[in-house]
GUNUVO-613763 format. One record per atom (N, C-alpha, C): residue in three letters; atom name; residue number from 1; x, y, z. Coordinates in Angstrom, 3 decimals, always signed. Last residue first. Layout:
<pt rest="ALA" atom="CA" nr="NUM" px="X" py="Y" pz="Z"/>
...
END
This chain:
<pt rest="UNK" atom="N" nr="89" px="-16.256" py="+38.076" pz="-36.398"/>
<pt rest="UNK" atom="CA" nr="89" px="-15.771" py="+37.474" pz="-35.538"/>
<pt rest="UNK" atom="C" nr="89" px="-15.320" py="+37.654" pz="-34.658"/>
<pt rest="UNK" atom="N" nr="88" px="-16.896" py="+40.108" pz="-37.926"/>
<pt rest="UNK" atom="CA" nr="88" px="-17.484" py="+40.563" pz="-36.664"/>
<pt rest="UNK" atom="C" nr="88" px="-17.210" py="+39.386" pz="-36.227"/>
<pt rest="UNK" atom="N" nr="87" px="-15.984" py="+40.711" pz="-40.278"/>
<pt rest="UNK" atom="CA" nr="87" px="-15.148" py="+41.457" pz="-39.288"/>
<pt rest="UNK" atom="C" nr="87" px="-16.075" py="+41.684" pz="-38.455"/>
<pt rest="UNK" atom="N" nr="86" px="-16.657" py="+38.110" pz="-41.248"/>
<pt rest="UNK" atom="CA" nr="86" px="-15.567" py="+38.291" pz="-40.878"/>
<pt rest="UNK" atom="C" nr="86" px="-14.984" py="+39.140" pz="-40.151"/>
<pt rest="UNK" atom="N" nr="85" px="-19.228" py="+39.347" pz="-42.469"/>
<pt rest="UNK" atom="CA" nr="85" px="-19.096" py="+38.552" pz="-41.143"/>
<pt rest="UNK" atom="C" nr="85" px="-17.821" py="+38.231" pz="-40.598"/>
<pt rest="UNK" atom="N" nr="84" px="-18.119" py="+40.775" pz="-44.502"/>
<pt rest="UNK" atom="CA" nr="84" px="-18.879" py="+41.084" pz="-43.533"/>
<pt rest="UNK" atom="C" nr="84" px="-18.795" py="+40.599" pz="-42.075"/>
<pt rest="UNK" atom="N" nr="83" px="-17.111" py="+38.477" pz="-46.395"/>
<pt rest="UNK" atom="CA" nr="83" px="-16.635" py="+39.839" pz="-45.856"/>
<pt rest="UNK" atom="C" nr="83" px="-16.663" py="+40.302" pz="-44.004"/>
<pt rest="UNK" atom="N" nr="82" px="-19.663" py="+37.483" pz="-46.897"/>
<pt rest="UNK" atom="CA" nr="82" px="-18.967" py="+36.266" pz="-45.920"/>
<pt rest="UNK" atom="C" nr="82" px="-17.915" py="+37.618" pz="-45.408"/>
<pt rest="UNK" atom="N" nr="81" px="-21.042" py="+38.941" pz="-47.935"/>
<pt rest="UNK" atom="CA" nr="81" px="-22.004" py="+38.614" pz="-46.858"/>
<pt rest="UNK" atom="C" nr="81" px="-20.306" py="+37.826" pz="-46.023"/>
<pt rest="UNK" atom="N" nr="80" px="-19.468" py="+39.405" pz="-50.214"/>
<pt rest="UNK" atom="CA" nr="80" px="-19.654" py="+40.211" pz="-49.669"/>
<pt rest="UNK" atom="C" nr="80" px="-19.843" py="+40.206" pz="-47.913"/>
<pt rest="UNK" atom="N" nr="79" px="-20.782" py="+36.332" pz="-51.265"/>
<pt rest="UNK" atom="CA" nr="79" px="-18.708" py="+37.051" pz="-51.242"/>
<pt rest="UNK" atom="C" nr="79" px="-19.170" py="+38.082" pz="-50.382"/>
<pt rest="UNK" atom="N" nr="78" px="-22.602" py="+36.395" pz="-51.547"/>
<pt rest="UNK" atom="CA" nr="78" px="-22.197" py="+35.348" pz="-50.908"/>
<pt rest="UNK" atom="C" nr="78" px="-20.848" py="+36.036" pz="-50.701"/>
<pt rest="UNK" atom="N" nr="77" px="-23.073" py="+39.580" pz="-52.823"/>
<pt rest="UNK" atom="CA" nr="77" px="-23.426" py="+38.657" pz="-52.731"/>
<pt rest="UNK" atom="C" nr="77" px="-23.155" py="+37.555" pz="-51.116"/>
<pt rest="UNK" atom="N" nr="76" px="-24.415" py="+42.619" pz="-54.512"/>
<pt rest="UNK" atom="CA" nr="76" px="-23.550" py="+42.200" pz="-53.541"/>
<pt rest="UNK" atom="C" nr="76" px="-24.221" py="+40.267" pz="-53.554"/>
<pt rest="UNK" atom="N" nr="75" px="-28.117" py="+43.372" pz="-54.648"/>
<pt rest="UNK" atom="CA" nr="75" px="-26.779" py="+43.831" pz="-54.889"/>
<pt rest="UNK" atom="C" nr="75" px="-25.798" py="+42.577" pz="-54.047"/>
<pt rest="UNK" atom="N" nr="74" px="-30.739" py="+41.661" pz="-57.167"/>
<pt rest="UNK" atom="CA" nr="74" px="-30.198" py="+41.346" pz="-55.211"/>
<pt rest="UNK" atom="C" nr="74" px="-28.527" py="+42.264" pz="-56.004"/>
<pt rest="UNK" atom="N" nr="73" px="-33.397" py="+43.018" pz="-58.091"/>
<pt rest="UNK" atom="CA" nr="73" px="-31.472" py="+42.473" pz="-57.945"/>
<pt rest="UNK" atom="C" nr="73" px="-31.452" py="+42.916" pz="-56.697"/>
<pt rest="UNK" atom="N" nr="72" px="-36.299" py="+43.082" pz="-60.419"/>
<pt rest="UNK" atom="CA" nr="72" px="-35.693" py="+43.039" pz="-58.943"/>
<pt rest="UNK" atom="C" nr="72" px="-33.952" py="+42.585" pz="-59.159"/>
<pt rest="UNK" atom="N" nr="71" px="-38.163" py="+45.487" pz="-62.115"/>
<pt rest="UNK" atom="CA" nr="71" px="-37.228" py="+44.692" pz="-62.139"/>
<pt rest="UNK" atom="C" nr="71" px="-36.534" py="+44.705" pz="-60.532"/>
<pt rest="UNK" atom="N" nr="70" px="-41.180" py="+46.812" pz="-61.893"/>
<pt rest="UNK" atom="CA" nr="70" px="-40.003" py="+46.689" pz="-63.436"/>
<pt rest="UNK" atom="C" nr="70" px="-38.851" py="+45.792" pz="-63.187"/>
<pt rest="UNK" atom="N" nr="69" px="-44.103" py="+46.983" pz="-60.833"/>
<pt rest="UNK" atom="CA" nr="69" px="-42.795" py="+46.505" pz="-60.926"/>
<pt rest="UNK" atom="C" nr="69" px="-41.908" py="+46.397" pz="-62.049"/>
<pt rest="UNK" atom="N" nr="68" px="-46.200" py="+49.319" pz="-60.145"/>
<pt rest="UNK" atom="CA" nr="68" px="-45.600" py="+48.587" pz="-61.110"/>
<pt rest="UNK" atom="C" nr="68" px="-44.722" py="+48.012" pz="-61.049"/>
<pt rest="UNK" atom="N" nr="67" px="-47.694" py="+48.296" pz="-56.640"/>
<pt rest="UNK" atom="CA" nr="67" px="-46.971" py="+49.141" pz="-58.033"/>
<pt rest="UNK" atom="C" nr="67" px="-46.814" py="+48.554" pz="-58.896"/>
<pt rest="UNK" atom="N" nr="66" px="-46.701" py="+47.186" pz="-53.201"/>
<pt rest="UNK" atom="CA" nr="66" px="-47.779" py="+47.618" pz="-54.883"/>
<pt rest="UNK" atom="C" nr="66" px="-46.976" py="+48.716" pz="-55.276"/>
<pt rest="UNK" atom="N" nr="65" px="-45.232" py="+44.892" pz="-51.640"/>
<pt rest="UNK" atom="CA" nr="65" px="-45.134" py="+46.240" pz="-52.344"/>
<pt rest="UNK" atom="C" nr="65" px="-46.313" py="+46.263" pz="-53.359"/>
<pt rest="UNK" atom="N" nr="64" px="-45.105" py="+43.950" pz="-48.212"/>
<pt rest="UNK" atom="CA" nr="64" px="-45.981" py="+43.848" pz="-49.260"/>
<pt rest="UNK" atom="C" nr="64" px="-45.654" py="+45.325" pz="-49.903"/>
<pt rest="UNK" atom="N" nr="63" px="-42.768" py="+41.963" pz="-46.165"/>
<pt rest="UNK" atom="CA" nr="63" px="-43.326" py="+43.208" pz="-46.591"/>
<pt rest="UNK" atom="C" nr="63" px="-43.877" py="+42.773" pz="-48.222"/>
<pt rest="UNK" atom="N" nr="62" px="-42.099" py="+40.364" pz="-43.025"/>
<pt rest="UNK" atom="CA" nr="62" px="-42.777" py="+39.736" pz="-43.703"/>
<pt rest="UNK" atom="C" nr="62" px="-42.968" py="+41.476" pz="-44.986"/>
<pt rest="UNK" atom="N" nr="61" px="-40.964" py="+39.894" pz="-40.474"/>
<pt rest="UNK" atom="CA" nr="61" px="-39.666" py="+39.850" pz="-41.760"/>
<pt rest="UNK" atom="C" nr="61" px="-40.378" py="+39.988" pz="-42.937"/>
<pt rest="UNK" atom="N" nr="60" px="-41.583" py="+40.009" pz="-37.898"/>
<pt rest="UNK" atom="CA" nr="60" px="-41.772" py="+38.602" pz="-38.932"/>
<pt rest="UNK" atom="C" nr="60" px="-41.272" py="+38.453" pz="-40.058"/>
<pt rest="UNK" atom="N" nr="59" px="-40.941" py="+42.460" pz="-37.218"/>
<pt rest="UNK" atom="CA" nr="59" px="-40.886" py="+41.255" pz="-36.715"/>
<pt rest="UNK" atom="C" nr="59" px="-40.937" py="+40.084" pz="-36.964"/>
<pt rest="UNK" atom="N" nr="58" px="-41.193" py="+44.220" pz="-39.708"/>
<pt rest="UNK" atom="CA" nr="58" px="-40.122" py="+43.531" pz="-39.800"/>
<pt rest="UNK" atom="C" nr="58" px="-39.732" py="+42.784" pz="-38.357"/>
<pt rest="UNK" atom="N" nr="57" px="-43.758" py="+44.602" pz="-41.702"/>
<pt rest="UNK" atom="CA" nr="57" px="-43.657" py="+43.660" pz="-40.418"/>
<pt rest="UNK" atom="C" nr="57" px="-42.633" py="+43.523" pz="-40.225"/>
<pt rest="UNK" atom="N" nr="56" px="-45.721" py="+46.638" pz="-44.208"/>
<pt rest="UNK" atom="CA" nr="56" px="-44.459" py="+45.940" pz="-43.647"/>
<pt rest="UNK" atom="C" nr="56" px="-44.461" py="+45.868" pz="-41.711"/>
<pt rest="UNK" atom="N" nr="55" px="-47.617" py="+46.754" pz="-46.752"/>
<pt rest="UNK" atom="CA" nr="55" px="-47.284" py="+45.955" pz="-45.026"/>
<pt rest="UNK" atom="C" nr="55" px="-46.139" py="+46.102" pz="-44.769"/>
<pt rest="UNK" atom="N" nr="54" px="-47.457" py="+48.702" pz="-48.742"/>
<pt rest="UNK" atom="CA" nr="54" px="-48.875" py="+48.105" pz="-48.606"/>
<pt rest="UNK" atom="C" nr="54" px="-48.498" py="+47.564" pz="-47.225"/>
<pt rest="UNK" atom="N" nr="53" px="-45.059" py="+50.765" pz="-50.263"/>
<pt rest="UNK" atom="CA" nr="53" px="-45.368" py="+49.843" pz="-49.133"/>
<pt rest="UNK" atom="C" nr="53" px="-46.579" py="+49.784" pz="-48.662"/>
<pt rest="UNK" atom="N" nr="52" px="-45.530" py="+51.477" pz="-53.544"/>
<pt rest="UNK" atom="CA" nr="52" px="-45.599" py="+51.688" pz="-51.941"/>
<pt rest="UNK" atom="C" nr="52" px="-45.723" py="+50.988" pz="-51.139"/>
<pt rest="UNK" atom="N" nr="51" px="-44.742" py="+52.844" pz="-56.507"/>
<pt rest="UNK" atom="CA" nr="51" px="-44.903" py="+51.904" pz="-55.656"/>
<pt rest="UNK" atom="C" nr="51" px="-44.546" py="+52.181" pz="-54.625"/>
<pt rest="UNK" atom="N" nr="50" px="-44.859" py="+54.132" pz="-59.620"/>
<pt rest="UNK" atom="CA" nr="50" px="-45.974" py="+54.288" pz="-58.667"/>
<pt rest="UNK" atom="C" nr="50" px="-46.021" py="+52.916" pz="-57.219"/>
<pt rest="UNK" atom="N" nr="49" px="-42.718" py="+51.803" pz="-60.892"/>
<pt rest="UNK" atom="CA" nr="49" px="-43.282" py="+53.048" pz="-60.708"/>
<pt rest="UNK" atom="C" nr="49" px="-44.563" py="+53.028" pz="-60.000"/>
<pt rest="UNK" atom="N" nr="48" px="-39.726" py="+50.318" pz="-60.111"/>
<pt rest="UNK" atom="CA" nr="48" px="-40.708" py="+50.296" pz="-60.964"/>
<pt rest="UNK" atom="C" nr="48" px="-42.061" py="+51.727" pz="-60.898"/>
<pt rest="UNK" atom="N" nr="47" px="-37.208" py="+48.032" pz="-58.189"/>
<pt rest="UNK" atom="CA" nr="47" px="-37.565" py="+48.877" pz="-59.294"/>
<pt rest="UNK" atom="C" nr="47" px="-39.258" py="+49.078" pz="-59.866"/>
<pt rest="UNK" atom="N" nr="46" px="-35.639" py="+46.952" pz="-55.829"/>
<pt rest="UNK" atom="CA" nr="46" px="-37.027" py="+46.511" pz="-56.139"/>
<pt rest="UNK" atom="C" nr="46" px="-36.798" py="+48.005" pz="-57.194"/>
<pt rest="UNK" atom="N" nr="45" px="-33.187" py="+45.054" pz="-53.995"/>
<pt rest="UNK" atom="CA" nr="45" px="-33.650" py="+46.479" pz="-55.131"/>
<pt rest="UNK" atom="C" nr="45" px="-34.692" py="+46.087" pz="-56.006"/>
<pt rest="UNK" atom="N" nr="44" px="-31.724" py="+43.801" pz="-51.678"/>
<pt rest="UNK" atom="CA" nr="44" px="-32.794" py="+43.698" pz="-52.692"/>
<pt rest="UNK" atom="C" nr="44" px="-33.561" py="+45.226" pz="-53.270"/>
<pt rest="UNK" atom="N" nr="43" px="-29.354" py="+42.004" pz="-50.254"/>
<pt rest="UNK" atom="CA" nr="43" px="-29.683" py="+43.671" pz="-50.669"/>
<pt rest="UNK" atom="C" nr="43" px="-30.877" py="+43.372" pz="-51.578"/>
<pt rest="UNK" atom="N" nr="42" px="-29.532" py="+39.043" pz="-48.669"/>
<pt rest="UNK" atom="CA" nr="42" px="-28.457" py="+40.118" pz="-49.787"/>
<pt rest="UNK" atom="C" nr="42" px="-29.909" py="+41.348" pz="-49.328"/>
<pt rest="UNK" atom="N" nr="41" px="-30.865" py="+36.997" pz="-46.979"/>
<pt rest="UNK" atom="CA" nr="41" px="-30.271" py="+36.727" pz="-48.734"/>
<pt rest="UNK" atom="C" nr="41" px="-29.725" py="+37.763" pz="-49.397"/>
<pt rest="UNK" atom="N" nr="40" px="-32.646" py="+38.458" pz="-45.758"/>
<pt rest="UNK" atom="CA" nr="40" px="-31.749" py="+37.585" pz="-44.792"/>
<pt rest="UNK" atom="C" nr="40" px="-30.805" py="+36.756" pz="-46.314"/>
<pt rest="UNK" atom="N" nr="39" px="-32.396" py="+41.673" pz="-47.085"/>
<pt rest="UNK" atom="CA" nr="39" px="-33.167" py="+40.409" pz="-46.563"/>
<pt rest="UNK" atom="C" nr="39" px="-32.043" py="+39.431" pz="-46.374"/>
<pt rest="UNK" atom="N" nr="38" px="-33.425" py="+44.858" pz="-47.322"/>
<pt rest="UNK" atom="CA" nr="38" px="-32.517" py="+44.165" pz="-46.519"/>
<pt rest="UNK" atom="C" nr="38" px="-32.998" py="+42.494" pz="-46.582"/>
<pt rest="UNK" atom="N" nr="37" px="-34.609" py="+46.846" pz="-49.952"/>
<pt rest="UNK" atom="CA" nr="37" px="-34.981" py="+46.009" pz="-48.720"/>
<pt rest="UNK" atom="C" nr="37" px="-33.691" py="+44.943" pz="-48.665"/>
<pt rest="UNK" atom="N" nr="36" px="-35.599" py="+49.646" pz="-51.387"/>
<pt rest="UNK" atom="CA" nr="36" px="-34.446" py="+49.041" pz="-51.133"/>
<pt rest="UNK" atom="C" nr="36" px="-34.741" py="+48.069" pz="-49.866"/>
<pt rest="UNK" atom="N" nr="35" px="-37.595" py="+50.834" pz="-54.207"/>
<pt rest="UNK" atom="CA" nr="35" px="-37.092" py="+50.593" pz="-52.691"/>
<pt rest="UNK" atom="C" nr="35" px="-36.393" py="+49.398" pz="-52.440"/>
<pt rest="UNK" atom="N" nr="34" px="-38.561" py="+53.448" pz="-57.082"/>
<pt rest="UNK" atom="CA" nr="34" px="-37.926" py="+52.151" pz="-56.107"/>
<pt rest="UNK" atom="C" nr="34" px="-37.761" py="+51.962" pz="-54.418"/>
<pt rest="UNK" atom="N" nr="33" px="-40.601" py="+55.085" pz="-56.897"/>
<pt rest="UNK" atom="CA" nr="33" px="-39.560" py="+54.563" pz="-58.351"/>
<pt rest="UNK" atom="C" nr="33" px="-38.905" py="+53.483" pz="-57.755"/>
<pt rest="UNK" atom="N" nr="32" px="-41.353" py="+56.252" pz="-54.955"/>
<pt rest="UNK" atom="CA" nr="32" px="-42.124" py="+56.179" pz="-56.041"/>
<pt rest="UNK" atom="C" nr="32" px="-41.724" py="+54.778" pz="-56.917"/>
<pt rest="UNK" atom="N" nr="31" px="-39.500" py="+55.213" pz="-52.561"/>
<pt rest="UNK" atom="CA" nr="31" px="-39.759" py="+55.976" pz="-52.890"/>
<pt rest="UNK" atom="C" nr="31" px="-40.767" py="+55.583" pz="-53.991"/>
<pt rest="UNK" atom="N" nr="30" px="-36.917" py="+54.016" pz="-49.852"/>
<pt rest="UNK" atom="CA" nr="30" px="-37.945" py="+53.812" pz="-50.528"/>
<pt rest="UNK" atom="C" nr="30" px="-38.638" py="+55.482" pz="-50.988"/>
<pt rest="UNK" atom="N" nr="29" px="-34.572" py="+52.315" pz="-47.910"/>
<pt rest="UNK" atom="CA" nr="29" px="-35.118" py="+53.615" pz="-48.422"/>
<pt rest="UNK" atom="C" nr="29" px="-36.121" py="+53.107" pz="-49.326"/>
<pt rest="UNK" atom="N" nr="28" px="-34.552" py="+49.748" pz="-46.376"/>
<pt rest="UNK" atom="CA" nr="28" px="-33.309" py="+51.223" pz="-46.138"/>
<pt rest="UNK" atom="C" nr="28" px="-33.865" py="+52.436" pz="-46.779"/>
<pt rest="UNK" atom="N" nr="27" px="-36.261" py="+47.999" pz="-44.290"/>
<pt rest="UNK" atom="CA" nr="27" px="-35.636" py="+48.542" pz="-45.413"/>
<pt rest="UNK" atom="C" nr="27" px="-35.395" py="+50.047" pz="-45.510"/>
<pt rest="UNK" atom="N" nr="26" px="-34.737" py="+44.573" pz="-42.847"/>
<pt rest="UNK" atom="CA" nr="26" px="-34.915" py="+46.198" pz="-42.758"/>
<pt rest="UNK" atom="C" nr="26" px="-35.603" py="+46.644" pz="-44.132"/>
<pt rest="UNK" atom="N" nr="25" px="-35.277" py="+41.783" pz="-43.547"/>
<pt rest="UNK" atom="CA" nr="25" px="-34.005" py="+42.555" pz="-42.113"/>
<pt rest="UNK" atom="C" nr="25" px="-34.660" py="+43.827" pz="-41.678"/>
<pt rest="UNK" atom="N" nr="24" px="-37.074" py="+39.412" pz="-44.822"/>
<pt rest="UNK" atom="CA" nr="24" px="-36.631" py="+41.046" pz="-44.351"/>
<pt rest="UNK" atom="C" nr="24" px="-36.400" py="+41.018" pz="-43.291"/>
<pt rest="UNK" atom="N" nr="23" px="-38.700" py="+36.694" pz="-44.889"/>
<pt rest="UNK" atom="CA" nr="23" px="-37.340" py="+37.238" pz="-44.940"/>
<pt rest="UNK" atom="C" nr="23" px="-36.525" py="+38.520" pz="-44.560"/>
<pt rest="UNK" atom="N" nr="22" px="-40.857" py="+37.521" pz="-47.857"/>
<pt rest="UNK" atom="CA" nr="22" px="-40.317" py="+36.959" pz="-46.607"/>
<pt rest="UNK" atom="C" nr="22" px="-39.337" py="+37.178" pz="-46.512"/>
<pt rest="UNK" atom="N" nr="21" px="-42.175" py="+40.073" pz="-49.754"/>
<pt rest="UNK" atom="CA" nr="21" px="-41.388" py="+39.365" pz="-49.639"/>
<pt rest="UNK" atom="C" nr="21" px="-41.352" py="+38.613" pz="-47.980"/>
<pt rest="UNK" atom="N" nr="20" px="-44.699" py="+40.247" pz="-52.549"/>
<pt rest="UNK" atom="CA" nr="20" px="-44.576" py="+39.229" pz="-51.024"/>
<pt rest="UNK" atom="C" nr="20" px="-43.188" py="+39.476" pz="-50.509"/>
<pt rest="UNK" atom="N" nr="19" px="-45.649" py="+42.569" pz="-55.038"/>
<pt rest="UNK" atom="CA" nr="19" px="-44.656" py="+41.565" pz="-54.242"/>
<pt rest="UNK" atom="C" nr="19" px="-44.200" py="+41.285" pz="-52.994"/>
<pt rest="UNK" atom="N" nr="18" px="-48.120" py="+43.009" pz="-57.516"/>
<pt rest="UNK" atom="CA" nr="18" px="-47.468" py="+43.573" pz="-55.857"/>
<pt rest="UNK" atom="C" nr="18" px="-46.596" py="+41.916" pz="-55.435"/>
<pt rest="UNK" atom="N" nr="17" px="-47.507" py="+43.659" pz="-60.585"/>
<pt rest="UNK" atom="CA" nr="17" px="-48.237" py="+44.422" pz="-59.050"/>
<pt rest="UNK" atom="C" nr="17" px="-48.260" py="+44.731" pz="-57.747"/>
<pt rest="UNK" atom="N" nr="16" px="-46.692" py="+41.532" pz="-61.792"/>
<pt rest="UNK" atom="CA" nr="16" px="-45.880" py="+42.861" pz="-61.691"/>
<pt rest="UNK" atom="C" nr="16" px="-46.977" py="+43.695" pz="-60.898"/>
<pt rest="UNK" atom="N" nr="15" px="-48.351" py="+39.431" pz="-60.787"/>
<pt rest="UNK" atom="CA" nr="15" px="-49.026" py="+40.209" pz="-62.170"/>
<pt rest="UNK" atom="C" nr="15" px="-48.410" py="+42.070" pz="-62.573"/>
<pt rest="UNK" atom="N" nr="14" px="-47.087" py="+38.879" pz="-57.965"/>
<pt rest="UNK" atom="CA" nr="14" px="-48.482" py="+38.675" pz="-58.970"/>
<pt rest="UNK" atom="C" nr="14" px="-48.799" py="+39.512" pz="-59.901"/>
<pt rest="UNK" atom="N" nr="13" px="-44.571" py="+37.390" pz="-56.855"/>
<pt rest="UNK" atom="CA" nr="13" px="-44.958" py="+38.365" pz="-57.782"/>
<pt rest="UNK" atom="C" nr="13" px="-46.005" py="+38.188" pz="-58.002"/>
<pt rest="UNK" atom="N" nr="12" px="-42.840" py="+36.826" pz="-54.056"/>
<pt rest="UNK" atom="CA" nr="12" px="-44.019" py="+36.131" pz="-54.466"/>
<pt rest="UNK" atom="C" nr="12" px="-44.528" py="+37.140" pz="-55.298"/>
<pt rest="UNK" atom="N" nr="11" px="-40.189" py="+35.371" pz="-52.655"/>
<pt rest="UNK" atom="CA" nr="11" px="-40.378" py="+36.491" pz="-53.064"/>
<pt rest="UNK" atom="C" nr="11" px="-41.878" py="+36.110" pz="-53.772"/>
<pt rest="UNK" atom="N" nr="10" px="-38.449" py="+34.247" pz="-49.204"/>
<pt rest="UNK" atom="CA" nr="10" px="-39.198" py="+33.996" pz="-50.061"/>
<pt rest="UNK" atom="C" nr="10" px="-39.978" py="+35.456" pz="-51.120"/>
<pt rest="UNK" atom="N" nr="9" px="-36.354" py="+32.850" pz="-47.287"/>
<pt rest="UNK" atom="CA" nr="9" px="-36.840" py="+34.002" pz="-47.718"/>
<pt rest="UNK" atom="C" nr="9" px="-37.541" py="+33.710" pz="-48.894"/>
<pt rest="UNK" atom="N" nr="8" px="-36.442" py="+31.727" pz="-43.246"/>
<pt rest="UNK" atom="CA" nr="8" px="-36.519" py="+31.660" pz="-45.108"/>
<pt rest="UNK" atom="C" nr="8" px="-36.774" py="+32.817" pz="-45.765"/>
<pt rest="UNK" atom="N" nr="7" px="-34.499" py="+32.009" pz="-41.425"/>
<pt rest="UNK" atom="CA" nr="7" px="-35.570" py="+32.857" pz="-41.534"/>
<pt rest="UNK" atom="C" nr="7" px="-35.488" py="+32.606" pz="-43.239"/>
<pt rest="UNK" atom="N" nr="6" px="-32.210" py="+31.441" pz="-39.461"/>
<pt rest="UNK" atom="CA" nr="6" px="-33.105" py="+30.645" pz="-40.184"/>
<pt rest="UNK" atom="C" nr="6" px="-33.940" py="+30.557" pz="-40.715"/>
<pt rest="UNK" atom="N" nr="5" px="-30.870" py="+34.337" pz="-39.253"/>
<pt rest="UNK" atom="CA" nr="5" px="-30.195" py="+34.036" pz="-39.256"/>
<pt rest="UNK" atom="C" nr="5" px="-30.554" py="+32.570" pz="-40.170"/>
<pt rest="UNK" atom="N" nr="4" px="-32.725" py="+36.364" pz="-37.620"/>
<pt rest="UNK" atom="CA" nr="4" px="-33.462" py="+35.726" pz="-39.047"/>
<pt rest="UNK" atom="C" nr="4" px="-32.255" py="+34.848" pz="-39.475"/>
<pt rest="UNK" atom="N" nr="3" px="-31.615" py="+37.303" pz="-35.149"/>
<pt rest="UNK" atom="CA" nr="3" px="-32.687" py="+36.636" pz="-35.017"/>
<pt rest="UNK" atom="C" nr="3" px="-33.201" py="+36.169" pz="-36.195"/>
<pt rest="UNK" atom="N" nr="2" px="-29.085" py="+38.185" pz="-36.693"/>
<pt rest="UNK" atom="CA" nr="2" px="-28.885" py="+36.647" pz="-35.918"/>
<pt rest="UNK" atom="C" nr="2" px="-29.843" py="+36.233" pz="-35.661"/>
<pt rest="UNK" atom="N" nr="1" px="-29.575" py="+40.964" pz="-36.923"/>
<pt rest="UNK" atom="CA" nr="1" px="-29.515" py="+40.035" pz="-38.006"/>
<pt rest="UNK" atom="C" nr="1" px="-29.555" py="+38.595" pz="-37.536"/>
END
């Protein structure tokens, strides 16, 4: 995580079709209906149907979804993230 630590993040929709993201840590699961991506900004839950990973780069942090998109949330937050890091002081 410390190498994206300055790693902008950025989300880029076109036409609920396919979405840019910058930024990515990881991602944790994925399927038809949704997928779950790590980004240097929280948890990101991507919703919607018929969708698949088109790129993913997580040297550059960089992933491309097609599909339908139905709806994005970040889980957890600023509270969580600060948690976290606390028990790795």
């Amino acid at each position: 995580m410390a190498e994206f630590a300055g790693k902008k993040h950025t989300l880029t929709l076109d036409n609920r079709e396919r979405l840019v993201i910058t930024g990515a840590e990881d991602v944790n699961g994925f399927n038809e209906e949704a997928v779950s991506v790590s980004t240097t900004d929280g948890l990101l839950l991507i919703k919607g149907s018929g969708l698949h990973i088109d790129r993913l780069n997580l040297e550059t942090g960089d992933v491309s979804i097609d599909g339908k998109i139905n709806a994005m949330q970040y889980v957890g937050g600023d509270k969580s993230r600060s948690k976290l890091s606390r028990l790795f002081r």
